[in-house]
DSSP file (Angstrom, degrees, kcal/mol; ACC not computed):
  #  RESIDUE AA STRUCTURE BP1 BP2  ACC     N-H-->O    O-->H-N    N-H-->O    O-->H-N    TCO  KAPPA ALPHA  PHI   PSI    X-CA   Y-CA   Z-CA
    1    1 A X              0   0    0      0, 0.0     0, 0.0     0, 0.0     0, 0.0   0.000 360.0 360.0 360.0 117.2    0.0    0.0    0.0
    2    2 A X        -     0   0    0      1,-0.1     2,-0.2     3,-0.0     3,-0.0  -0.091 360.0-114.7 -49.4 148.3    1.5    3.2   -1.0
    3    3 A X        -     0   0    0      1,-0.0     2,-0.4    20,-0.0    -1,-0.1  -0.501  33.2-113.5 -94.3 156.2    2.5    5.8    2.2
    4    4 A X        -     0   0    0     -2,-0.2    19,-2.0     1,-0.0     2,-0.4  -0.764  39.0-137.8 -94.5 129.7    0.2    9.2    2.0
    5    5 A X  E     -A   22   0A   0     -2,-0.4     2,-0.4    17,-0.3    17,-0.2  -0.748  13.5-131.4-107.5 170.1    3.1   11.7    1.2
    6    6 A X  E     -A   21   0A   0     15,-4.3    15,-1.0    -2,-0.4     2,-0.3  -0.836   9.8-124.8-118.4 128.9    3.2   15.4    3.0
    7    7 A X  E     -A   20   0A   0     -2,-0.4    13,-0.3    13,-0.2     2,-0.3  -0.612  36.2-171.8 -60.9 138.9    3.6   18.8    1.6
    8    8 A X  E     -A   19   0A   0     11,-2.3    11,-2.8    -2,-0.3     2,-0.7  -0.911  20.4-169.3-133.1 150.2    6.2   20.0    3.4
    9    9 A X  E     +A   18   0A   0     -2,-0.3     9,-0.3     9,-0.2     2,-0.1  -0.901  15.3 179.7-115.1 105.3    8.0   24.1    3.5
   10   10 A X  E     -A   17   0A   0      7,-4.4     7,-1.5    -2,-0.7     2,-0.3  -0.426  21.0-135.9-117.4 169.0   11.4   24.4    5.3
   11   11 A X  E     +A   16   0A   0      5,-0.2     2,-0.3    -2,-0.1     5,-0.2  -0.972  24.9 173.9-130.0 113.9   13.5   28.0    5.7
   12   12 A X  E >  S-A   15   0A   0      3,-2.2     3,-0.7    -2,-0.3    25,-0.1  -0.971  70.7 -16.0-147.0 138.3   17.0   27.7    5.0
   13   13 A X  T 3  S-     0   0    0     -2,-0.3    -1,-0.1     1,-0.2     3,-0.1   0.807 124.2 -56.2   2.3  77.2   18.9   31.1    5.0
   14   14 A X  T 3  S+     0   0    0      1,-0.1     2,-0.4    23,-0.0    -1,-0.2   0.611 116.8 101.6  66.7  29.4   16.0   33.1    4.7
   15   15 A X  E <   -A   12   0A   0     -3,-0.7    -3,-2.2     2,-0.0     2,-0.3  -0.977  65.2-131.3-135.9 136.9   14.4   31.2    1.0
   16   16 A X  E     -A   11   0A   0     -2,-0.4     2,-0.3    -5,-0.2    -5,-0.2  -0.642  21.2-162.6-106.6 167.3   11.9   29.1    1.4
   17   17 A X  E     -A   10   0A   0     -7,-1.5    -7,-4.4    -2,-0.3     2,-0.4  -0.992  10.5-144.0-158.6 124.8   11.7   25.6   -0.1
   18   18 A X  E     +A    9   0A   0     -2,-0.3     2,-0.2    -9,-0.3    -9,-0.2  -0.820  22.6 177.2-105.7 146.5    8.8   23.1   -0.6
   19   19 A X  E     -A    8   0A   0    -11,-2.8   -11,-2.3    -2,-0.4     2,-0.3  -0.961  18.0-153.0-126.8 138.7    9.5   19.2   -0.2
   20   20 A X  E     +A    7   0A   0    -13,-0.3     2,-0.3    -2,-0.2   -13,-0.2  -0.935  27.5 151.5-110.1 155.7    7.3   16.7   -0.5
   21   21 A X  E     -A    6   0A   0    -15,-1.0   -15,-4.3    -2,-0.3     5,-0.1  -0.958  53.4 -65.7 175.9 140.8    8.1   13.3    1.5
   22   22 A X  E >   -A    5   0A   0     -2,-0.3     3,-3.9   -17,-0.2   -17,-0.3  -0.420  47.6-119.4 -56.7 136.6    6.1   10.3    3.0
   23   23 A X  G >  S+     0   0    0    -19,-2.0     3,-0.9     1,-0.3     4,-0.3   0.727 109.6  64.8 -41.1 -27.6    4.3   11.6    5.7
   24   24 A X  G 3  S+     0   0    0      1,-0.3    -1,-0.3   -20,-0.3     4,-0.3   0.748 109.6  46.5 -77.4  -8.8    6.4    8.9    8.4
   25   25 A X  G <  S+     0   0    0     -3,-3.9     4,-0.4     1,-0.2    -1,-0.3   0.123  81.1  96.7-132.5  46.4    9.4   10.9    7.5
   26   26 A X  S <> S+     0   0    0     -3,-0.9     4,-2.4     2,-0.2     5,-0.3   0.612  90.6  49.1 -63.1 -36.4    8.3   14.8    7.7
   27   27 A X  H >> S+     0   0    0     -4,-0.3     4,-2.5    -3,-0.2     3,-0.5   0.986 111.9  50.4 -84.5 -64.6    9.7   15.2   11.1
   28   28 A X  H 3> S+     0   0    0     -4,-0.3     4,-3.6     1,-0.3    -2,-0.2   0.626 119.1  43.7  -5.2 -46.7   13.3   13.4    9.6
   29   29 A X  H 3> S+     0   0    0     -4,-0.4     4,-0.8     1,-0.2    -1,-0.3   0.930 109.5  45.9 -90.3 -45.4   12.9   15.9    7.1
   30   30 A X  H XX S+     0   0    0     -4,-2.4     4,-2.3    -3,-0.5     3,-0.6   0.868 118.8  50.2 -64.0 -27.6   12.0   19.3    8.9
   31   31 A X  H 3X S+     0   0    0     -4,-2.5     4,-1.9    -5,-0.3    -2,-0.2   0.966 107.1  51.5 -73.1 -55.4   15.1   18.0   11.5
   32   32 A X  H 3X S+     0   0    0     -4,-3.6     4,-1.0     1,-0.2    -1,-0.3   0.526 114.3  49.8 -54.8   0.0   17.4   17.5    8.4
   33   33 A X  H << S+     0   0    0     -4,-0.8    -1,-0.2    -3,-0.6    -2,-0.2   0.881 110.1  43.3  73.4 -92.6   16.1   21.3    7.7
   34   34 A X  H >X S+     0   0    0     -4,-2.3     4,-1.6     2,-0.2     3,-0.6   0.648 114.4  53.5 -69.6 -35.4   16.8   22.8   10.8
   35   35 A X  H >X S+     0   0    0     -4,-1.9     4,-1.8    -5,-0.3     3,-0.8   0.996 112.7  42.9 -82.6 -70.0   20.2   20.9   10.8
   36   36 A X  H 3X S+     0   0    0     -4,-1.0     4,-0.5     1,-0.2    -1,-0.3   0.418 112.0  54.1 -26.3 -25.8   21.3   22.3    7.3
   37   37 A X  H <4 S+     0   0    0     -3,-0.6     4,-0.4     2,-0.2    -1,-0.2   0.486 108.7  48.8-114.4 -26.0   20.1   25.8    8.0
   38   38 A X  H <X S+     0   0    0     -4,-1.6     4,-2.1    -3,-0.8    -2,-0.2   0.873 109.6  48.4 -82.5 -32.4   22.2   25.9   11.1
   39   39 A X  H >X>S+     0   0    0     -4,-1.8     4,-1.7     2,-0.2     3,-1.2   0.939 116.4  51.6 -75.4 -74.5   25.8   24.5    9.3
   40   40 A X  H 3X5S+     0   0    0     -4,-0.5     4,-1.0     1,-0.3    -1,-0.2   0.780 107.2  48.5 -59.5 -11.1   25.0   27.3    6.6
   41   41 A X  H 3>5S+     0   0    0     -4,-0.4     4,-0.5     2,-0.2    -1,-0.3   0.745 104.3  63.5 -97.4 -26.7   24.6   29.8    8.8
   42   42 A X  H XX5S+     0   0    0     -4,-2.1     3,-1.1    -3,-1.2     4,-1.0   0.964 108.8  32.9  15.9-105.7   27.4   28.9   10.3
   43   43 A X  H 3X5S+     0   0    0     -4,-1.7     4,-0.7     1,-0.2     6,-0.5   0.722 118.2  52.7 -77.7 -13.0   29.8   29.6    7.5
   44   44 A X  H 3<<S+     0   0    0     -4,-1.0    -1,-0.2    -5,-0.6    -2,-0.1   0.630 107.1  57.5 -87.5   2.9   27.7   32.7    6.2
   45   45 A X  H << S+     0   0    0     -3,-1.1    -2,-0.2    -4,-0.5    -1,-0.2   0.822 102.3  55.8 -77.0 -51.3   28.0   33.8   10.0
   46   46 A X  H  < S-     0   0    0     -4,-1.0    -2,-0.2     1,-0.1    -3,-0.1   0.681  99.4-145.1 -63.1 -26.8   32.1   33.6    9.6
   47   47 A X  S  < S+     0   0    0     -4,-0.7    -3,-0.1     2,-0.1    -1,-0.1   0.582  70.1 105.3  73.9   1.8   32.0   35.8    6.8
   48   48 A X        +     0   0    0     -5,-0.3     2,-0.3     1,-0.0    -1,-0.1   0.180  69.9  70.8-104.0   0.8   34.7   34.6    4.5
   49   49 A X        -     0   0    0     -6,-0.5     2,-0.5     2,-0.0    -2,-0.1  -0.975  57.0-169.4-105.8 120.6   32.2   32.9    1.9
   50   50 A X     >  +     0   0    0     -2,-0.3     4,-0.6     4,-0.1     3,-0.1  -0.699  51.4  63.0 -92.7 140.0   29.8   34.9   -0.6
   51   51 A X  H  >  -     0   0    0     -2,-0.5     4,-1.8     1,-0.2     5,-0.3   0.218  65.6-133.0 117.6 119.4   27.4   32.9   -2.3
   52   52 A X  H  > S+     0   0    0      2,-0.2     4,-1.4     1,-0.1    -1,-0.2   0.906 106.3  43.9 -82.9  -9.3   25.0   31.1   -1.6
   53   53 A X  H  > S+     0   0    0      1,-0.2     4,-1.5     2,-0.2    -1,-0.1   0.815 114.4  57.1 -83.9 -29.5   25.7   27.9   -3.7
   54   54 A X  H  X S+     0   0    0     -4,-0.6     4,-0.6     1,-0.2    -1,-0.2   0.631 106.5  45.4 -94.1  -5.8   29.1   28.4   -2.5
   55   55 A X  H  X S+     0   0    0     -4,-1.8     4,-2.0     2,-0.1    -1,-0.2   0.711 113.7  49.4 -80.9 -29.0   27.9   28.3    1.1
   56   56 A X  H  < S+     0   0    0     -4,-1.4    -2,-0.2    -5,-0.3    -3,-0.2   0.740 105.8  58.6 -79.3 -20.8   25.6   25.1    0.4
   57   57 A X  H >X S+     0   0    0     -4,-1.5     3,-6.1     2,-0.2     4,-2.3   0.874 115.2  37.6 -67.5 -77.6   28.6   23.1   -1.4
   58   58 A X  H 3X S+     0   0    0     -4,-0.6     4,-1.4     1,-0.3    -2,-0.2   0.583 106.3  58.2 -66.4  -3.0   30.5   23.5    1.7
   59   59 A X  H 3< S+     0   0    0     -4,-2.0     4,-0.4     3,-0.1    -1,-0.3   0.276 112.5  50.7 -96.8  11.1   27.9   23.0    4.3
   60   60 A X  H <> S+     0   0    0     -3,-6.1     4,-6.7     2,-0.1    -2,-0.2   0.645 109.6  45.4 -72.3 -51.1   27.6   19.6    2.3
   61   61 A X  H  X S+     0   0    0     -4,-2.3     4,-1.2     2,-0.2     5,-0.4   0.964 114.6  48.6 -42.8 -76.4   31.2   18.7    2.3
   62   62 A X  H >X S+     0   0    0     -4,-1.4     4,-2.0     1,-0.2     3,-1.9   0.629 118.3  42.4 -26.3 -73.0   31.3   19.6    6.0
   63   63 A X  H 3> S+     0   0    0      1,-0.4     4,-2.1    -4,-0.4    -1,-0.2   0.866 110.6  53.0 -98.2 -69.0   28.2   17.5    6.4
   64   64 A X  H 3< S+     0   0    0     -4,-6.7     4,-0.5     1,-0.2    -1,-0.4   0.804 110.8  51.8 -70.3   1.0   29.3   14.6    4.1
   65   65 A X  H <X S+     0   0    0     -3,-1.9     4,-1.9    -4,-1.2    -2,-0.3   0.841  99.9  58.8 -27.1 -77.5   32.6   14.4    6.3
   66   66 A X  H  < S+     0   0    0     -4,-2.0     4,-0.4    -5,-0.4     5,-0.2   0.864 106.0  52.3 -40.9 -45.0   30.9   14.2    9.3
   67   67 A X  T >X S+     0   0    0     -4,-2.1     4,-8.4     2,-0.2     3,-1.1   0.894 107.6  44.8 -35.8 -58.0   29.4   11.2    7.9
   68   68 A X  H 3> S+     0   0    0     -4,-0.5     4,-3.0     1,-0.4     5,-0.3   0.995 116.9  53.6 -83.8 -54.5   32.5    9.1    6.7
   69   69 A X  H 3< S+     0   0    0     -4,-1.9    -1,-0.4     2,-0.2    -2,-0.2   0.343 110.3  40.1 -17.8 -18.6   33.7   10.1    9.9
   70   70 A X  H <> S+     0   0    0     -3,-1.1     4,-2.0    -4,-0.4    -2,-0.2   0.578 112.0  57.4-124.8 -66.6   30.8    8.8   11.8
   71   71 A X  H  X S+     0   0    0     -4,-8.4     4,-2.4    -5,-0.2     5,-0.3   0.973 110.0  45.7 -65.7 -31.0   30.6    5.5    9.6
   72   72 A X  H  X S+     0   0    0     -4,-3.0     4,-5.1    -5,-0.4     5,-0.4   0.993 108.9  55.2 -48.6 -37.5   34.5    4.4   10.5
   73   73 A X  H  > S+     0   0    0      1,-0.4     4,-2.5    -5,-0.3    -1,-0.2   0.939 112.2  37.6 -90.3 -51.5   34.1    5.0   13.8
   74   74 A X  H  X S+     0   0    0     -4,-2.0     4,-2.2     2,-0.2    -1,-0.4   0.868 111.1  60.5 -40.1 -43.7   30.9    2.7   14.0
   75   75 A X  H  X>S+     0   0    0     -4,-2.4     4,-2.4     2,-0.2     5,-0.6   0.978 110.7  47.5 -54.1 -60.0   32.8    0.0   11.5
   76   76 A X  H  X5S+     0   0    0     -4,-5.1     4,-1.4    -5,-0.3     5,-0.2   0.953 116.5  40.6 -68.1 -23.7   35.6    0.0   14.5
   77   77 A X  H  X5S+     0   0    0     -4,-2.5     4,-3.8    -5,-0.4    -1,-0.2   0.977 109.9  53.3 -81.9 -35.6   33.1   -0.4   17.1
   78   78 A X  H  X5S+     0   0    0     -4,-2.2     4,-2.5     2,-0.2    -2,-0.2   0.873 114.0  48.1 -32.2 -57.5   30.9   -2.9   15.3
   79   79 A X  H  X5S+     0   0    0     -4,-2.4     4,-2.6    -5,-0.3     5,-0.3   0.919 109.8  56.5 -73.8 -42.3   34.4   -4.9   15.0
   80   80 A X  H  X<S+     0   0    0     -4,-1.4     4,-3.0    -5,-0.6    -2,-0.2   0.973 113.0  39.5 -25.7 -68.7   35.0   -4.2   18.9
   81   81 A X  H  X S+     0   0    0     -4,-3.8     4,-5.2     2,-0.2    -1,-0.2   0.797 113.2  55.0 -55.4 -49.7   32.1   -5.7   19.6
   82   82 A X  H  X S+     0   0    0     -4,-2.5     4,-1.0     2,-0.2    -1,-0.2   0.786 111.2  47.1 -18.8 -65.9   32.5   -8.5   17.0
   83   83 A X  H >X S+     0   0    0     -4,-2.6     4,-2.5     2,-0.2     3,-0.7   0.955 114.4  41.9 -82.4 -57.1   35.4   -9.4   18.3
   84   84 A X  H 3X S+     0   0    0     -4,-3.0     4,-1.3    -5,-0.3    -2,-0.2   0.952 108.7  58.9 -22.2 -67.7   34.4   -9.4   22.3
   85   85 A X  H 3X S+     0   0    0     -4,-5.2     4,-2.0     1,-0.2    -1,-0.2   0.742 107.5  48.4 -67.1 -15.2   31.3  -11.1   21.6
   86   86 A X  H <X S+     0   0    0     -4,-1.0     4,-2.2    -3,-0.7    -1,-0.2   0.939 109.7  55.0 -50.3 -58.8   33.9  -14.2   19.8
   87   87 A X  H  < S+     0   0    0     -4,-2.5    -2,-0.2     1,-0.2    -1,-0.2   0.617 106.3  46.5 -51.4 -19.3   35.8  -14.0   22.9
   88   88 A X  H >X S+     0   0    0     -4,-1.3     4,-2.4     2,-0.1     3,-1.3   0.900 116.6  53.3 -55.1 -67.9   32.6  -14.7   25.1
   89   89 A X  H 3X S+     0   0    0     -4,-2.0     4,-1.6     1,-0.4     5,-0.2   0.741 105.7  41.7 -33.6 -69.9   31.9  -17.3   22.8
   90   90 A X  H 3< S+     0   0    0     -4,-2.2    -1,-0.4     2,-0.3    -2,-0.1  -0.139 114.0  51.6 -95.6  35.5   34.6  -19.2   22.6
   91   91 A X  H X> S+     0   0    0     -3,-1.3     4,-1.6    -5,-0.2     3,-1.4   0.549 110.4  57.1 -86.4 -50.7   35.3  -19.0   26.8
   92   92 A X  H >X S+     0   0    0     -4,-2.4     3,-1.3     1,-0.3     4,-0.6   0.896 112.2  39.0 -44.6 -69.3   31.4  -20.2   26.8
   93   93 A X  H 3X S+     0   0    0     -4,-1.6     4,-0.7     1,-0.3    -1,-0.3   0.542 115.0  56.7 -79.4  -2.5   32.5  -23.5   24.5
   94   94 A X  H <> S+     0   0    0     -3,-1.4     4,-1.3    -5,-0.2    -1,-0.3   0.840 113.6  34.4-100.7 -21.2   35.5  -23.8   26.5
   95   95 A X  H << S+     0   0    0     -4,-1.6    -2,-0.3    -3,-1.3    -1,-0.2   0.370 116.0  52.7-110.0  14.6   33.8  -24.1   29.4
   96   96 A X  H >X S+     0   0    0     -4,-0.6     4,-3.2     2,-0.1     3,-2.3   0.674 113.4  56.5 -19.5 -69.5   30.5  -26.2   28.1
   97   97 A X  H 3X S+     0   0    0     -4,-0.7     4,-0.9     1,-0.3    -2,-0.2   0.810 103.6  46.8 -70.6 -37.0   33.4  -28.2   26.8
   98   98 A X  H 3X S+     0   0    0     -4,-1.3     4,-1.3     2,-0.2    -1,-0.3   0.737 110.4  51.4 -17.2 -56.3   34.8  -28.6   30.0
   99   99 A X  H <> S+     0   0    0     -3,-2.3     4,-0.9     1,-0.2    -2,-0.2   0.744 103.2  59.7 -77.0 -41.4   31.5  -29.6   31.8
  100  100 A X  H  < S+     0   0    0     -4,-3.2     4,-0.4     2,-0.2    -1,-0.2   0.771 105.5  45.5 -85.8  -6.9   30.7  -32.1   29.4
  101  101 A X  H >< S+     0   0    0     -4,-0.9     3,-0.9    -5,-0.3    -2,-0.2   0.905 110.8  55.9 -51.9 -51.4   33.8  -34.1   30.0
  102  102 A X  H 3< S+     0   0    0     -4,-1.3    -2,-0.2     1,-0.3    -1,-0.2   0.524 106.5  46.6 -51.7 -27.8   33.3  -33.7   33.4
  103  103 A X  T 3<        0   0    0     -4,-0.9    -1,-0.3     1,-0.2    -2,-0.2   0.628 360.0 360.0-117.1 -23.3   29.8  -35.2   33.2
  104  104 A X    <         0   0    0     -3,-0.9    -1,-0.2    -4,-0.4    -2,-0.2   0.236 360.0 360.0 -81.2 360.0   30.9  -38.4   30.9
C-alpha cells in the first residue's frame, strides 16, 4: 500500500523551499532542515564565503565528512564488539566443553 506523502515548506537562510516526502518521514525531514540551516549559517556567519551555492557546497562537504567520519568510527566499534562477543563465545565453549567431560 503506498504511504500518503506530506507537503512540506522548510526556511534555510531566509528562501523558502517546498518538499514533499512520506508523511512517516516529515519530522526526519523538517530536523534535516533545521540541521542544514544551522551549518550554513554557520559559515555565512564567519563571513569569509559569498554565495549562496558556495555556502551550500561546503555546508555539504562539511556534512558529508561528518558522515565518513561517523561511519569508521561505528565499522571499528561494530568490529569491537565482533570481536568481544567471539571472545565470550569461545570461553562459553571452552567451558561447556569442560562440563561435558566432566559429566561423561
Amino acid at each position: 500500500m503506498n504511504e500518503v506523502n506530506a507537503q512540506v515548506s522548510v526556511r534555510i537562510l531566509d528562501k523558502e523551499y517546498q518538499f514533499s516526502c512520506p508523511a512517516s518521514e516529515r519530522t526526519n525531514l523538517l530536523d534535516s532542515a533545521e540541521t542544514l540551516n544551522a551549518k550554513m549559517r554557520e559559515i555565512r556567519d564567519r563571513g569569509n564565503i559569498v554565495g549562496l551555492d558556495r555556502i551550500a557546497v561546503l555546508a555539504a562537504m562539511n556534512m558529508a565528512n561528518e558522515l565518513l567520519h561517523a561511519q569508521a568510527r561505528d565499522k571499528a566499534i561494530e568490529g569491537d564488539f565482533s570481536n568481544r562477543i567471539r571472545i565470550i563465545s569461545d570461553r562459553v565453549e571452552t567451558a561447556l566443553g569442560g562440563a561435558q567431560q566432566l559429566e561423561l
